[in-house]
C-alpha positions as CSV (number, residue, x, y, z in Angstrom):
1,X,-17.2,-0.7,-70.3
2,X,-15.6,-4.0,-71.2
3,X,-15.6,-5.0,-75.0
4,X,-17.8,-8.1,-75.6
5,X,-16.1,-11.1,-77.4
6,X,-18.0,-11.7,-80.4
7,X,-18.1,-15.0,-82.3
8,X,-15.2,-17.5,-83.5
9,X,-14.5,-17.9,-87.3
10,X,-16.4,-21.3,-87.3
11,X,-19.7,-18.9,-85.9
12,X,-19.4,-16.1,-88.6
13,X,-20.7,-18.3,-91.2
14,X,-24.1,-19.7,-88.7
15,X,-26.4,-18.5,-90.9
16,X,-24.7,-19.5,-93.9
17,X,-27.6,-19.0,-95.9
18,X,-27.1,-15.2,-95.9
19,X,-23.6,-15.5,-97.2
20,X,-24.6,-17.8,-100.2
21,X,-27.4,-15.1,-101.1
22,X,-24.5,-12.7,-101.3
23,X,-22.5,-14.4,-103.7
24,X,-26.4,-14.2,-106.1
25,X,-26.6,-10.9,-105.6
26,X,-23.2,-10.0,-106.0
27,X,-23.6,-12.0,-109.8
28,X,-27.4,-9.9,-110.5
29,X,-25.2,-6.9,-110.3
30,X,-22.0,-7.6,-112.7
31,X,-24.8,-8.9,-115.3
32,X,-26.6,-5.8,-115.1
33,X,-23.0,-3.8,-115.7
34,X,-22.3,-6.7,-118.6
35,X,-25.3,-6.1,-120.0
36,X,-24.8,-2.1,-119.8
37,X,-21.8,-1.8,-121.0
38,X,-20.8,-5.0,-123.4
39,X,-23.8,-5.7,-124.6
40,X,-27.1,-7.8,-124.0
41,X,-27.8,-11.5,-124.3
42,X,-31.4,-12.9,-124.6
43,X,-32.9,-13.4,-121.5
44,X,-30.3,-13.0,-119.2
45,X,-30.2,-9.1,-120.3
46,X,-33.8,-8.8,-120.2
47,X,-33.9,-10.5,-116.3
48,X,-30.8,-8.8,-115.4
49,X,-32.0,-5.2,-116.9
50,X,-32.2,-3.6,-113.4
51,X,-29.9,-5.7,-111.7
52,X,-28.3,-2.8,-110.0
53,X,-31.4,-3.5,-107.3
54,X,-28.8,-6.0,-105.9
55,X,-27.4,-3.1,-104.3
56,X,-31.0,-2.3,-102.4
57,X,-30.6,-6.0,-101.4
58,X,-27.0,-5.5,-99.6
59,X,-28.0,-2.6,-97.9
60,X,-31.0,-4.1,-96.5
61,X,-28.9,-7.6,-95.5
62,X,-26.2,-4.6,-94.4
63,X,-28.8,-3.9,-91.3
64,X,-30.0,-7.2,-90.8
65,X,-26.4,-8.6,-90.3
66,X,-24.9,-6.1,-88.3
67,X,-28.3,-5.9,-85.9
68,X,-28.0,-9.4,-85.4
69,X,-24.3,-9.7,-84.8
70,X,-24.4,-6.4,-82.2
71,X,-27.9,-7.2,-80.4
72,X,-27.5,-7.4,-76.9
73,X,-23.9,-6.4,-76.8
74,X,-21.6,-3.7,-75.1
75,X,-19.3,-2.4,-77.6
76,X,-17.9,1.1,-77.7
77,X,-18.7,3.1,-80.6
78,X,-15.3,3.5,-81.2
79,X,-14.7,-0.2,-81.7
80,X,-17.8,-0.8,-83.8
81,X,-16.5,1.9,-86.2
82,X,-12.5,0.9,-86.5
83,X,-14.5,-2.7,-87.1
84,X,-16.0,-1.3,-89.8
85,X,-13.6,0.8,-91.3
86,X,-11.2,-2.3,-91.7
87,X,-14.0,-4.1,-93.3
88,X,-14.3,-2.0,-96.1
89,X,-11.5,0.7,-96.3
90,X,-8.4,-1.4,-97.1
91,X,-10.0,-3.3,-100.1
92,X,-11.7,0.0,-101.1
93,X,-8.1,1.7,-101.9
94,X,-6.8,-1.0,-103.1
95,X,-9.6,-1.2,-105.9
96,X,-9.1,2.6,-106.6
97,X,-5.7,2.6,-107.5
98,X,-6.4,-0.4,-109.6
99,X,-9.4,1.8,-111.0
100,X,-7.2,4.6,-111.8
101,X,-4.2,2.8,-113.0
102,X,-6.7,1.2,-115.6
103,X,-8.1,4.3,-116.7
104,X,-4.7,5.8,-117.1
105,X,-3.7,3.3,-119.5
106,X,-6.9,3.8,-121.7
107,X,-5.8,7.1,-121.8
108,X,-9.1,8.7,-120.0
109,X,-9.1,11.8,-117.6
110,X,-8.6,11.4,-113.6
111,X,-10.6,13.2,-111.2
112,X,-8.3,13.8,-108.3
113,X,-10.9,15.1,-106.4
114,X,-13.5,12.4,-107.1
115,X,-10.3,9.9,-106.4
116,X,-10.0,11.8,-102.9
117,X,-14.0,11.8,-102.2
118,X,-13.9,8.4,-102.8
119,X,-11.4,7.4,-100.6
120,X,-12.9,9.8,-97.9
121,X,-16.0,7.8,-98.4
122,X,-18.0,10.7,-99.2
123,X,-18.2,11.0,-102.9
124,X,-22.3,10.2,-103.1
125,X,-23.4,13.2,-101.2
126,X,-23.3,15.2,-104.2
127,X,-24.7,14.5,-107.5
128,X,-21.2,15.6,-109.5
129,X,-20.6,13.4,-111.6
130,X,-16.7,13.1,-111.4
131,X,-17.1,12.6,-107.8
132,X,-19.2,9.5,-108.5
133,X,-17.3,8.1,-110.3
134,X,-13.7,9.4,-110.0
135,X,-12.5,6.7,-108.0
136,X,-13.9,3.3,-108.5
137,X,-17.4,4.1,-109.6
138,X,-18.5,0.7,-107.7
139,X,-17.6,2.7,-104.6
140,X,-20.5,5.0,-104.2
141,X,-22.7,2.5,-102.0
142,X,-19.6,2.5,-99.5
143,X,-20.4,5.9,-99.1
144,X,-24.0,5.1,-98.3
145,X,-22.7,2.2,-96.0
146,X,-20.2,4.9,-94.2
147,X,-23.3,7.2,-93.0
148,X,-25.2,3.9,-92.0
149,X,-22.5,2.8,-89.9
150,X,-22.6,6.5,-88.2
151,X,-26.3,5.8,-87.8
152,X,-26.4,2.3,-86.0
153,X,-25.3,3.1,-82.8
154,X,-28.1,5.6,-82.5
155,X,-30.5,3.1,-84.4
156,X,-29.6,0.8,-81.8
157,X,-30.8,2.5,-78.7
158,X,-34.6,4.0,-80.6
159,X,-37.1,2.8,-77.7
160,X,-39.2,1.9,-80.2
161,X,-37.2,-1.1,-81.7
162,X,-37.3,-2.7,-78.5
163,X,-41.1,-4.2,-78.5
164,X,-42.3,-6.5,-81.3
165,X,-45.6,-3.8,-81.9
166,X,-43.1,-0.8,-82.7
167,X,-41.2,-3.1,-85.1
168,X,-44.2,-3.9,-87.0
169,X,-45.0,-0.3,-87.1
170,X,-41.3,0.6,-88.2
171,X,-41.4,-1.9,-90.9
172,X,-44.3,-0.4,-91.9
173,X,-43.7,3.4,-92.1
174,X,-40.5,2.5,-93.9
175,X,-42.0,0.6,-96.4
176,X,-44.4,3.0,-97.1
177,X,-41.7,5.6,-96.9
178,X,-39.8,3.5,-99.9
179,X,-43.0,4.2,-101.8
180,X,-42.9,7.7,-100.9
181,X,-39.5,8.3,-102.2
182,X,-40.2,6.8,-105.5
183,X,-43.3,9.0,-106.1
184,X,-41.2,12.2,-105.5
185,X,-39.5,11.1,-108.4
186,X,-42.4,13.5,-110.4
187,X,-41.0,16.6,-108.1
188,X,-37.5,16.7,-110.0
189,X,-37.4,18.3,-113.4
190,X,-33.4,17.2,-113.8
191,X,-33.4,13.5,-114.7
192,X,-30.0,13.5,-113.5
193,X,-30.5,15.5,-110.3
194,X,-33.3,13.1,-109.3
195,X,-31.2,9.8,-110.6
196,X,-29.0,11.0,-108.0
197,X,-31.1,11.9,-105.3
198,X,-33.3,8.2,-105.2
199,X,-30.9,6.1,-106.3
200,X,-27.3,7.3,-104.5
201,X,-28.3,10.0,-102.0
202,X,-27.3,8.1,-98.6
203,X,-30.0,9.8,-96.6
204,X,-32.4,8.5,-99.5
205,X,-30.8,4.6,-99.4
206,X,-31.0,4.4,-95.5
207,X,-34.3,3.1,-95.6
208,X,-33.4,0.2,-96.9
209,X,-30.9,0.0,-94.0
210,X,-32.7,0.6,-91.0
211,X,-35.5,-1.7,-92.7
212,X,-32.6,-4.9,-92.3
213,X,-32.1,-3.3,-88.8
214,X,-35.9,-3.4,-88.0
215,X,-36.2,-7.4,-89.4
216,X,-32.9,-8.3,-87.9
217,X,-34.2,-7.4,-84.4
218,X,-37.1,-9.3,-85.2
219,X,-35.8,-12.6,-86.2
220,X,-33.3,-12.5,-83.8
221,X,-36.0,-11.9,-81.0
222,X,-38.3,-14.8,-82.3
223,X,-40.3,-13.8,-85.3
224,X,-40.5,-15.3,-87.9
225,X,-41.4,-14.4,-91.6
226,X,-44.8,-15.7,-93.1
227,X,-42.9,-17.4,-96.1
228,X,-40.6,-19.7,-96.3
229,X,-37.6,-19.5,-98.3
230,X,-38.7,-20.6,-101.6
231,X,-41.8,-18.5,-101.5
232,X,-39.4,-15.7,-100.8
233,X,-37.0,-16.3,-104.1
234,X,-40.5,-16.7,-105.7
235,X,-41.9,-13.0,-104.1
236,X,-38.2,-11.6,-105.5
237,X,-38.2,-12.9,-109.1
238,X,-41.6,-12.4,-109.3
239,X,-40.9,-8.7,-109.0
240,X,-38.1,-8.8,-111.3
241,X,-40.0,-10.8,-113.9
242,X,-42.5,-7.6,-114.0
243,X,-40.1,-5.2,-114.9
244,X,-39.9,-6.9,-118.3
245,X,-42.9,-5.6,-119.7
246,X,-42.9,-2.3,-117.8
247,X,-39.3,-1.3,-119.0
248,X,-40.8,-1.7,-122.7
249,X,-43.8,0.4,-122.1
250,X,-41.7,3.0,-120.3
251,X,-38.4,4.5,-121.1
252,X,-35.9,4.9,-118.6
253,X,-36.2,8.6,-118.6
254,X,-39.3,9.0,-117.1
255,X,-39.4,9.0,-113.2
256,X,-42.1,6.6,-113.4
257,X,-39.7,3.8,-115.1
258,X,-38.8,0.8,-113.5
259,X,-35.1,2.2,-112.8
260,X,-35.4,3.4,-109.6
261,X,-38.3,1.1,-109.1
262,X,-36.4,-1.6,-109.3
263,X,-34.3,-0.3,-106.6
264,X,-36.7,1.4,-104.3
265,X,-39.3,-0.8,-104.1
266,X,-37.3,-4.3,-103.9
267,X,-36.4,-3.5,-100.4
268,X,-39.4,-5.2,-98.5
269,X,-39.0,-8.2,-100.7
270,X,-35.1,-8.5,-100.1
271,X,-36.0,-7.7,-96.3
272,X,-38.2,-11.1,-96.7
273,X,-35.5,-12.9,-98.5
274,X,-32.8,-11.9,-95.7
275,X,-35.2,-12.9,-92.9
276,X,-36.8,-16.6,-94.4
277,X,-33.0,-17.6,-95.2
278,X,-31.8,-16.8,-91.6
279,X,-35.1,-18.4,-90.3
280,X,-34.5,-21.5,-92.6
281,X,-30.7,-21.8,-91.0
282,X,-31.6,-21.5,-87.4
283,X,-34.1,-23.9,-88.0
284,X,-31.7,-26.3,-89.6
285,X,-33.5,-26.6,-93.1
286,X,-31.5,-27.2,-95.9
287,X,-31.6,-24.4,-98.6
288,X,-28.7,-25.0,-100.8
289,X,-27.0,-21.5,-100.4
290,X,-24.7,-22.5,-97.3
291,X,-22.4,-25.3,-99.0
292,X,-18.7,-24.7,-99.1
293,X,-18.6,-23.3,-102.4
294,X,-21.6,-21.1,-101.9
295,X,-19.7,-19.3,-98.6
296,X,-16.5,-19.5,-100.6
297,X,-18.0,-17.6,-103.5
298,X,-20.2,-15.3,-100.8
299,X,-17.1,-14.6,-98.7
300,X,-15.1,-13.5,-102.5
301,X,-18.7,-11.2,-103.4
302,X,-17.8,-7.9,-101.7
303,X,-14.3,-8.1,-104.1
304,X,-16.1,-8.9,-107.0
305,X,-18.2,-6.1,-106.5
306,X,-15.4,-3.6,-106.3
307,X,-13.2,-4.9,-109.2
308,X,-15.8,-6.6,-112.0
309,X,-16.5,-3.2,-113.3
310,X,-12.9,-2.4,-113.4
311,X,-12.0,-5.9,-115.7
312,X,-14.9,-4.9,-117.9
313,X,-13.7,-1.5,-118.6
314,X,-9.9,-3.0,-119.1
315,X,-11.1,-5.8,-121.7
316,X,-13.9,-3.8,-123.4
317,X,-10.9,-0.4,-123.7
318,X,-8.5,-3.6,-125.0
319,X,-10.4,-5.9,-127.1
320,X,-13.3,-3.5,-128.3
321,X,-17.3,-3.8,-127.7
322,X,-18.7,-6.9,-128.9
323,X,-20.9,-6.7,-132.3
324,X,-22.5,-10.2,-132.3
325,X,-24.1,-12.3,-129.9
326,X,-21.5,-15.0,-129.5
327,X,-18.7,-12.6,-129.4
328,X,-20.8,-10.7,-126.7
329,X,-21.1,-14.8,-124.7
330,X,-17.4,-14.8,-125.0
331,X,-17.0,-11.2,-123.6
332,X,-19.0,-12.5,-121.0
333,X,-17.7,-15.5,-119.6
334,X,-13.7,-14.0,-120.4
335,X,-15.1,-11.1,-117.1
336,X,-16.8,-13.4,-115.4
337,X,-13.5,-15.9,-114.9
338,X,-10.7,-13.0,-114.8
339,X,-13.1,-11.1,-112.2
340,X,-13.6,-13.9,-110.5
341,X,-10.1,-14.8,-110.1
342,X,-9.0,-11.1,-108.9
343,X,-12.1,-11.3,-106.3
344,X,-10.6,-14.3,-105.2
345,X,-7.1,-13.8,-104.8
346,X,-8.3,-9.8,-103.5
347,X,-9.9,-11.7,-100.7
348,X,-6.9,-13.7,-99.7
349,X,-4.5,-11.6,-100.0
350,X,-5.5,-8.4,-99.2
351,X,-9.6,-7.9,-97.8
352,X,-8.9,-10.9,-95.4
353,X,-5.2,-10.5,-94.3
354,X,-5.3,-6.6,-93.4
355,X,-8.9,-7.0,-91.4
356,X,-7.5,-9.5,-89.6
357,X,-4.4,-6.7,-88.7
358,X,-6.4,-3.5,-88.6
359,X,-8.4,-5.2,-86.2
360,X,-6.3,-6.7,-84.0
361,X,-3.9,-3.1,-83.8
362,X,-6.9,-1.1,-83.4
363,X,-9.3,-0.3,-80.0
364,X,-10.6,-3.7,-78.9
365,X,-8.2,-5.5,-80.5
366,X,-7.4,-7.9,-77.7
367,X,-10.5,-9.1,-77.6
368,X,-11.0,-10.2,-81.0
369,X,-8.1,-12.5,-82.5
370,X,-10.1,-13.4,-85.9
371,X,-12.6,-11.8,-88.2
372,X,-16.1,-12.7,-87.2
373,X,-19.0,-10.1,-87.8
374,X,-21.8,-12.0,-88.3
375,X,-22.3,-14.1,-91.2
376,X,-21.8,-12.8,-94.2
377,X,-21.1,-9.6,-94.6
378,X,-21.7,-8.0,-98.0
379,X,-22.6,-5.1,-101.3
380,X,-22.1,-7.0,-101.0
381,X,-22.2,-6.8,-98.8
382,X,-21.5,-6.9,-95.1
383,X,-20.7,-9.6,-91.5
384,X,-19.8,-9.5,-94.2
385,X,-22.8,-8.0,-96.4
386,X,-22.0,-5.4,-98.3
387,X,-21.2,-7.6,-101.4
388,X,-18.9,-8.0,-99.2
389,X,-18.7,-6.6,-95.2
390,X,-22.1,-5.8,-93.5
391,X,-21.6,-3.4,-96.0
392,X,-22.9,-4.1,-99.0
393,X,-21.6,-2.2,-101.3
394,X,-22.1,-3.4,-104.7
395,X,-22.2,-0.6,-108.0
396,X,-22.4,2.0,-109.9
């Protein structure tokens, strides 16, 4: 079966929309670790409180992405999944050892087992904590976007996808299924056990993938969402808005809290969000996420997923956990530029470059001289959408 040439450089970036919204998500989720673990800011902290729902939003634009960039192709298995493994893999070790040689010189213990589940991508199937985070604890939703890359191949030949009524009835079970999952919240008399099981359980998180699968067929068979684009950033912040007031009347403790909330129940509004961008792009409406600095800073997002967390735990072990509000500003912005900077030049020289190679040596190689898979990818998230490949990857 010959390998289908997928799209030039210039046509990753098509719907440019989606790559912009990576770069915003990407920024939701390093607030939401600022605020966590440097301390909170008015405002920003109190919008930015469950920010880790960024990560629902790259796994969602994860299935959207890669449905849309594989729809209506012939490529072997094989191929899709060296594809994906140079996405995310090279970057990926490259952030652990730059995880561990940071925590070596704060003096803290090393999990060489949770450094070895990590790399194997595999470290979220169990609810250990030094497998979580014995690697680069941003790492765990690469596990999640491993086992949905197992799944899309199967995903992709489901008869029921193929007609416009069983994707409306998909979208439908599976956001009533996100519900569902949140609810059994009440069954689990561990907090821990059950932070685990909604909020990094792959089997748990693939929801929100195979809902991006379900709206990435859609769009990309002619439907179109019932909002536009600014009625869909108004939907999302909307929701985000609400948990203000409901993380004040409820600790985080309870399974009734906004914390998994906030990243369960997201997903049909991010699915919104993914599809009124793309629609916006293919129907050439301007939306101010697809300028040159807005891909630049998408195409940098799945590398400032993987190493923000690791600058803030260098420069808060170094300098010391901020007492005031303006030393907590200047903690902030000192992250955001040095993370920025290592995203960037993580990107160029290393994400970028070894794709690029591990594609071209590996099965299909011939046929596809440049990265290209899809439009943003990346998490993240991956193209590219994991906050960074169609992965989307971002947190802990």
């Amino acid at each position: 079966m010959p390998v289908s040439r997928i799209p030039g450089p210039d046509a990753r970036d098509r719907l440019a929309s989606l790559t912009g919204l990576r770069f915003w998500a990407a920024l939701v989720v390093v607030l939401y670790h600022l605020s966590r673990q440097t301390g909170e800011l008015p405002w920003i902290s109190d919008l930015t409180w469950y920010g880790r729902s960024g990560v629902t939003f790259f796994f969602v634009l994860s299935g959207f992405v890669l449905a849309w960039t594989y729809e209506g192709k012939s490529v072997p298995p094989v191929v899709f999944f060296w594809r994906r493994f140079a996405r995310i893999w090279p970057l990926l070790a490259v952030s652990v050892i730059a995880s561990v040689a940071v925590w070596r010189v704060l003096g803290s213990e090393i999990s060489l087992r949770g450094v070895a589940a990590t790399l194997g991508l595999v470290n979220a199937w169990t609810p250990a904590h030094e497998y979580l985070v014995g690697g680069n604890p941003a790492a765990w939703s690469l596990s999640d976007e491993a086992w949905f890359y197992l799944l899309f191949p199967l995903l992709m030949m489901v008869p029921l996808l193929r007609s416009a009524r069983g994707r409306a009835w998909c979208a439908v079970a599976l956001c009533a299924a996100s519900v569902a999952a949140w609810t059994s919240g009440a069954l689990f008399g561990d907090a821990a056990v059950r932070v685990w099981a909604l909020d990094y359980f792959p089997p748990t998180r693939t929801v929100q993938f195979v809902l991006g699968v379900v709206v990435g067929l859609a769009v990309k068979r002619g439907w179109r969402p019932p909002v536009r684009l600014s009625g869909a950033i108004t939907l999302v912040l909307a929701g985000h808005l609400a948990l203000i007031p409901w993380s004040r009347a409820v600790p985080d403790s309870f399974w009734y809290s906004p914390y998994s909330a906030s990243q369960l129940l997201s997903a049909p509004l991010f699915a919104l969000l993914v599809a009124a961008a793309a629609a916006s792009d293919l129907e050439g409406r301007r939306t101010g996420l697809g300028g040159p600095w807005m891909i630049r800073l998408g195409h940098w997002s799945f590398a400032w997923y993987l190493f923000h967390e690791i600058v803030i735990r260098a420069l808060v072990g170094h300098l010391g956990r901020p007492h005031t509000h303006e030393g907590t500003l200047k903690l902030w912005l000192l992250v955001l530029g040095i993370s920025l900077v290592v995203a960037a030049m993580a990107y160029h020289w290393v994400e970028h470059p070894l794709e690029r190679l591990l594609r071209r040596a590996g099965p299909g190689g011939k046929a596809i001289p440049r990265r290209s898979d899809g439009t943003s990818s990346g998490s993240g998230g991956s193209p590219s959408t994991a906050p960074g490949p169609a992965s989307t990857a971002p947190e802990r």
